[in-house]
C-alpha positions as CSV (number, residue, x, y, z in Angstrom):
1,X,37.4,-21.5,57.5
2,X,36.0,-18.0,57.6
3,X,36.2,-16.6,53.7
4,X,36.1,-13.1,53.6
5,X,35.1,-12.4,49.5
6,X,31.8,-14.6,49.9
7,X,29.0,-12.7,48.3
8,X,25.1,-13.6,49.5
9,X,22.5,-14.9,47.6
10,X,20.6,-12.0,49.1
11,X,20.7,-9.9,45.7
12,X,18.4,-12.8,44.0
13,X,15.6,-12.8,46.0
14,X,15.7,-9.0,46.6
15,X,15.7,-8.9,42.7
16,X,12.9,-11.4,42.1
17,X,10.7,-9.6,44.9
18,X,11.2,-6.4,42.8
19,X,10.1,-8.3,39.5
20,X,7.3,-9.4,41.0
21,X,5.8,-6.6,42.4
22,X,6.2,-5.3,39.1
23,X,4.1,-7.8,37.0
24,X,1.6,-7.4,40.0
25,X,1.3,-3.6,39.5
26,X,0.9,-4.1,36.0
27,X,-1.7,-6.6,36.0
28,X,-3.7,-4.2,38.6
29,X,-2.9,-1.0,36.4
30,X,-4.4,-3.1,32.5
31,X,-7.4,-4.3,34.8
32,X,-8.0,-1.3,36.3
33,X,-8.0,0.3,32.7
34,X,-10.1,-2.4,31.5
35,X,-13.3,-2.0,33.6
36,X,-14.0,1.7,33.6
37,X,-17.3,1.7,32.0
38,X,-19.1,5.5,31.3
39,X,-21.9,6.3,29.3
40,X,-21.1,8.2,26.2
41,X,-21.8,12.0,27.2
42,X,-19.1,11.5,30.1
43,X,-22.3,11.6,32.8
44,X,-23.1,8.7,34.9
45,X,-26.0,6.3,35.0
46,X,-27.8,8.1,38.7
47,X,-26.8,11.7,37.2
48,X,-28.8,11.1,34.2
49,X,-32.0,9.6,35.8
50,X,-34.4,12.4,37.2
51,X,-34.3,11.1,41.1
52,X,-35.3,13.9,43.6
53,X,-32.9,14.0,45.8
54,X,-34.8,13.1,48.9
55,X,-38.1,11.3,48.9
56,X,-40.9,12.2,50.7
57,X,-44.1,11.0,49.7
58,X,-45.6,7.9,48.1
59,X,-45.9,10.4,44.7
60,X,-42.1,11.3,45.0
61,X,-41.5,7.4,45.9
62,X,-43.5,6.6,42.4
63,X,-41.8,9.3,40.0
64,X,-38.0,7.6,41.6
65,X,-39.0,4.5,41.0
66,X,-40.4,5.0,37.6
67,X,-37.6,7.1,36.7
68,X,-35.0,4.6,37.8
69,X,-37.2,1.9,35.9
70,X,-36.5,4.1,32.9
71,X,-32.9,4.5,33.1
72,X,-30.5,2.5,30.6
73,X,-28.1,0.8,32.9
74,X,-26.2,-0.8,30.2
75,X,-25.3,1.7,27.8
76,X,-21.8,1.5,28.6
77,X,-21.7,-2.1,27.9
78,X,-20.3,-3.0,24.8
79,X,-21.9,-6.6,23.8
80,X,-19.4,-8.2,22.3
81,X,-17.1,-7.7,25.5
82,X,-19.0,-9.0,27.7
83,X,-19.7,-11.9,25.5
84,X,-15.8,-12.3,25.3
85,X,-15.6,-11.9,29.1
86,X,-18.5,-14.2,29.7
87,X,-17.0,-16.9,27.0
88,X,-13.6,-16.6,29.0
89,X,-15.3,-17.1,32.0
90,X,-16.8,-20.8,30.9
């Protein structure tokens, strides 16, 4: 009872693997997309504070830390998204 013309049902689940990774990639590609945050002149939030590059003394220590105290670390935050995001969240 051997029947030669018998096709698999191998097609289906190599089709539905494929259809999946797809909607997965997708998904990772529009979040991706969605949470690159950047300040408006293209620089980012470190480059713009005036941090010496090493520290040190206590002086350098205060200047970094007033510096970094100074620095706008939302800019690139767009309020209503984040209430959006937040509201989706709840």
């Amino acid at each position: 009872m051997k029947k030669t013309n018998q096709h698999g049902f191998g097609f289906v689940v190599v089709l539905l693997a494929i259809v999946v990774i797809g909607v997965v990639a997708f998904g990772t590609v529009r979040v991706m997309g969605n949470n690159k945050t950047s300040l408006a002149d293209g620089t980012t939030v470190l480059s713009k504070a005036k941090v010496p590059a090493k520290v040190t003394n206590a002086a350098e220590l205060q200047k970094a830390s007033q510096a970094l105290d100074e620095t706008p670390v939302d800019s690139g935050v767009n309020p209503d998204q984040l209430d959006n995001d937040l509201n989706a969240l709840l």
